[in-house]
MARLOLO-950744 format. One line per 3 residues: their letters; for each residue x, z, y of N, C-alpha, C. Coordinates in Angstrom, 3 decimals. Atoms other than C-alpha are relative to their C-alpha. Example, Ala and Ser with C-alpha at 12.3 -4.5 7.8 and 13.67 -1.06 7.14 Angstrom:
2
AS	0.890/0.000/-1.190/12.300/7.800/-4.500/0.900/0.000/1.200; -0.820/-0.060/-1.190/13.670/7.140/-1.060/-0.770/0.730/1.090
This chain:
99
XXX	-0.287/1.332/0.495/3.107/-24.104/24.015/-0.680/-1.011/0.913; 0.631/1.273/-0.499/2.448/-27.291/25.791/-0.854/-0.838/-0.397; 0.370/1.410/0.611/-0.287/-30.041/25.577/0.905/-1.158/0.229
XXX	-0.677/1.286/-0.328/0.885/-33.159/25.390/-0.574/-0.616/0.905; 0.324/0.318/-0.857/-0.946/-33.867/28.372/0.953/0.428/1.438; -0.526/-0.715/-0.497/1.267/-31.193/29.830/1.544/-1.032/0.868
XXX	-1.281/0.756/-0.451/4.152/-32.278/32.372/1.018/1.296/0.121; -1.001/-1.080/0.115/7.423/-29.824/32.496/0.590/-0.554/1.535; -0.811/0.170/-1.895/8.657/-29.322/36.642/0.940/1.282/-0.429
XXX	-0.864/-1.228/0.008/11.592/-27.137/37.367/-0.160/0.207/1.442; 0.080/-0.629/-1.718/11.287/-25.362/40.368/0.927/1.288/-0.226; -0.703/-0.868/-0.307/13.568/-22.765/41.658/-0.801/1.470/0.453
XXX	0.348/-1.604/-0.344/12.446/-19.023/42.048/1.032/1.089/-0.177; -1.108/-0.688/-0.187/14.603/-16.121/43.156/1.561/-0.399/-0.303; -1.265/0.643/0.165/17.679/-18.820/43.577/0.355/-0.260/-1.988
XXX	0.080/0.627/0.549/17.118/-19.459/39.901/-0.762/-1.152/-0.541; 0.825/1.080/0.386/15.659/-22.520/38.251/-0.673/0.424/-1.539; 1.119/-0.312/1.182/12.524/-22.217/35.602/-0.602/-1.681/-0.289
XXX	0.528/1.239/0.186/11.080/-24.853/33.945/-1.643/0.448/-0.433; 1.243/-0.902/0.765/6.965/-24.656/33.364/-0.915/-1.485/-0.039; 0.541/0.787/0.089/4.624/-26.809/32.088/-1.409/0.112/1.194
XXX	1.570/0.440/-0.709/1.452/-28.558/34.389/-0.537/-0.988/-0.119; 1.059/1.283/0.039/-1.333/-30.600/34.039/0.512/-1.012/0.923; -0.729/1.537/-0.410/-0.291/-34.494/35.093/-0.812/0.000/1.550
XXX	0.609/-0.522/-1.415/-0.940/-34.359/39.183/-0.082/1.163/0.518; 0.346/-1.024/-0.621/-0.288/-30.914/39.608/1.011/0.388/0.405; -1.281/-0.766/-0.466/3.452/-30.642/39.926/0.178/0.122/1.255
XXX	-0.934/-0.361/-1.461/3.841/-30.753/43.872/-0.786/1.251/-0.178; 0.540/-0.922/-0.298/1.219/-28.222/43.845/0.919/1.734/-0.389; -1.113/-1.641/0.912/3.581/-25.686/41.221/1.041/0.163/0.985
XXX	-1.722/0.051/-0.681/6.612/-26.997/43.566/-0.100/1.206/0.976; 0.135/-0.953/-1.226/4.659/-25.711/46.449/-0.247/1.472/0.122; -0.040/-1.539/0.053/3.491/-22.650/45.241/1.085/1.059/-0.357
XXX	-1.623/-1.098/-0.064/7.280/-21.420/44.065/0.363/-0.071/1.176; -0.649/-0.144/-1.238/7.983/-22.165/47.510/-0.603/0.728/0.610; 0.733/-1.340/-0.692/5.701/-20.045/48.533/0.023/0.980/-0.495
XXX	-0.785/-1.112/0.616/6.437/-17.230/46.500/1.146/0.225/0.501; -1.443/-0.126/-0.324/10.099/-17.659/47.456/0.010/0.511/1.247; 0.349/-0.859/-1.126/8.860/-16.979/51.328/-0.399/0.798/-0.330
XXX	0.724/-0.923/0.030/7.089/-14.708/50.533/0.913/1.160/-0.371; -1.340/-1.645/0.456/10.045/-12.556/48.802/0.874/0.321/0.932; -0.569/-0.172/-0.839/11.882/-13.368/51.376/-0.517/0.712/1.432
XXX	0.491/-0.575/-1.450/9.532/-12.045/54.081/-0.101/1.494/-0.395; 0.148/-1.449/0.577/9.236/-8.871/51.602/1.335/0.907/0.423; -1.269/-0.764/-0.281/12.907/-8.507/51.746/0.427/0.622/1.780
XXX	-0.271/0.219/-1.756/13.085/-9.172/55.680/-0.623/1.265/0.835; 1.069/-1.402/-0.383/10.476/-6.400/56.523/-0.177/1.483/-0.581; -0.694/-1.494/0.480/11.643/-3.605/54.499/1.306/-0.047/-0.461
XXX	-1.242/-0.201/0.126/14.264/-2.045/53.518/0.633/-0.106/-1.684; -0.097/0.488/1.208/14.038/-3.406/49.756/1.160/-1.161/-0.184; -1.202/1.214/-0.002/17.023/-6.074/48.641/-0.045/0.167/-1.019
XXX	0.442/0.855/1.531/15.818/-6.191/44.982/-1.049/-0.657/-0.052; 0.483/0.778/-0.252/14.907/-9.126/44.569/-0.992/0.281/-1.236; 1.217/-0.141/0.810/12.702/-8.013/41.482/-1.148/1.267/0.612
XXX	1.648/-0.582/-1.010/10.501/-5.274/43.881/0.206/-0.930/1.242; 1.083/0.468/-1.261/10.229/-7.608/46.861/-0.731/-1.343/-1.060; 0.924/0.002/0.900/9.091/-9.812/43.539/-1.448/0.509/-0.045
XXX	1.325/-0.866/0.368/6.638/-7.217/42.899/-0.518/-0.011/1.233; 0.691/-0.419/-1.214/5.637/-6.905/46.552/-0.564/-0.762/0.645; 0.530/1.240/-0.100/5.161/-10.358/46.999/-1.016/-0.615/-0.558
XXX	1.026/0.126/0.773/2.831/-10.408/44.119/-1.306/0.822/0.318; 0.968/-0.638/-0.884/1.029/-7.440/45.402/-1.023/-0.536/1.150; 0.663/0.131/-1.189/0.324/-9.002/48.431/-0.832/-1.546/0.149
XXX	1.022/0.528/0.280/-1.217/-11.961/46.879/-1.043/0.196/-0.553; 1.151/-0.140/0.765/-3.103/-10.532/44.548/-1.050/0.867/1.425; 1.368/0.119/-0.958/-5.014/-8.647/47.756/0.025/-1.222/0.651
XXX	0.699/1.365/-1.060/-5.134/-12.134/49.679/-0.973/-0.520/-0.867; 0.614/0.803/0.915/-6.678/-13.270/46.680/-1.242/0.904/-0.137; 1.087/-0.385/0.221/-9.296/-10.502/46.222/-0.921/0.171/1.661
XXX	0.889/0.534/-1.014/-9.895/-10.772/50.059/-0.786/-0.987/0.107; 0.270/1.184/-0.218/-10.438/-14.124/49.856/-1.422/-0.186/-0.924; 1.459/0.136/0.793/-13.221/-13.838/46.790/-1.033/0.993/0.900
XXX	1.069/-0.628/-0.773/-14.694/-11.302/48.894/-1.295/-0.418/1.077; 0.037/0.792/-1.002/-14.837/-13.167/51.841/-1.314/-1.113/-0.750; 0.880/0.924/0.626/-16.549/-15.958/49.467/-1.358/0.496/-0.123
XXX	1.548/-0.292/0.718/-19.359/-13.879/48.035/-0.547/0.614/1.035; 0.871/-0.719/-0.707/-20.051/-12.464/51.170/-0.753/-1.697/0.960; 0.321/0.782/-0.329/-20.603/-16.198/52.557/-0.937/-0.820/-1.149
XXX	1.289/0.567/0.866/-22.312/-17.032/49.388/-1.399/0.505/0.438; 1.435/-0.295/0.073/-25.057/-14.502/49.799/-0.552/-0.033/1.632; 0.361/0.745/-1.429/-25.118/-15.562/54.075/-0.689/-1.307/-0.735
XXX	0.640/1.593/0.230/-25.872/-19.238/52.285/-1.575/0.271/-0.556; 1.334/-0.408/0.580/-28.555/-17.644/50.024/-0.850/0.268/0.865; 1.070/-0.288/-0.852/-30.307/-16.025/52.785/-0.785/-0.412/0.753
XXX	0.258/1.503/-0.519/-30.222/-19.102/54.568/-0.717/-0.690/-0.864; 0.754/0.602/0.571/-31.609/-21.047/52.132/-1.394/0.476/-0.381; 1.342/-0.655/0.312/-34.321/-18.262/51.246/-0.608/-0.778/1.401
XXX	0.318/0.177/-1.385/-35.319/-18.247/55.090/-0.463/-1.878/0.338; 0.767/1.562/0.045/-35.572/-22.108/55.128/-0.872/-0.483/-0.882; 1.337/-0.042/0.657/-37.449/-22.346/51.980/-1.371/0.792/0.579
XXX	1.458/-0.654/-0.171/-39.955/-19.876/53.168/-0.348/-1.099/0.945; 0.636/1.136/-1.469/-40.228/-21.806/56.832/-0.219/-1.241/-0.903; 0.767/1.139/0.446/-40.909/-25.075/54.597/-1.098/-0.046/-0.711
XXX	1.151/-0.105/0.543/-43.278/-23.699/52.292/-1.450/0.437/0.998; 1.134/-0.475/-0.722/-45.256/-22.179/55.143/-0.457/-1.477/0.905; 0.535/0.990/-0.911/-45.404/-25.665/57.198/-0.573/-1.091/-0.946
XXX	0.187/1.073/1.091/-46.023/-27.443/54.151/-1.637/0.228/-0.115; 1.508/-0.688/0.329/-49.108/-25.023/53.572/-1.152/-0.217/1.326; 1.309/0.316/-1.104/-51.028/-25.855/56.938/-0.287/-1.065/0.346
């Protein structure tokens, strides 16, 4: 169900049209991301030998969901680089602080 804050976009996926609700300022973002899905099926279809459009669907989804757990990976491994960094500079300030 929708808030009433909610806005309703139709965007097109697999040459049909869906309608879905989004928060007010977010529709190019939905536009853009069915359009990116839509490449994306299409690059599924293009590169194998699949032409249902509900598994290069699925294959397209697949292959965000790893970009997506690369990508947190990627994060927490630059989080705990920041941490170490920050340890490492705290210490060097507490020690110049102390003499």
């Amino acid at each position: 169900m929708s808030s009433p804050q909610s806005q309703r976009v139709t965007v097109e996926l697999l040459g049909k049209e869906h309608e879905f609700s989004c928060p007010p300022g977010q529709e190019n973002a939905l536009v853009a991301a069915a359009q990116h899905l839509n490449d994306l099926v299409d690059q599924m279809k293009q590169r194998s030998s699949v032409r249902n459009e509900q598994k290069a669907l699925l294959m397209a989804a697949l292959h965000l969901s790893h970009e997506l757990l690369e990508a947190q990976s990627q994060q927490a491994k630059q989080e705990q680089q920041h941490d170490s960094l920050i340890d490492k500079l705290s210490q060097y300030l507490d020690q110049t602080h102390s003499t």
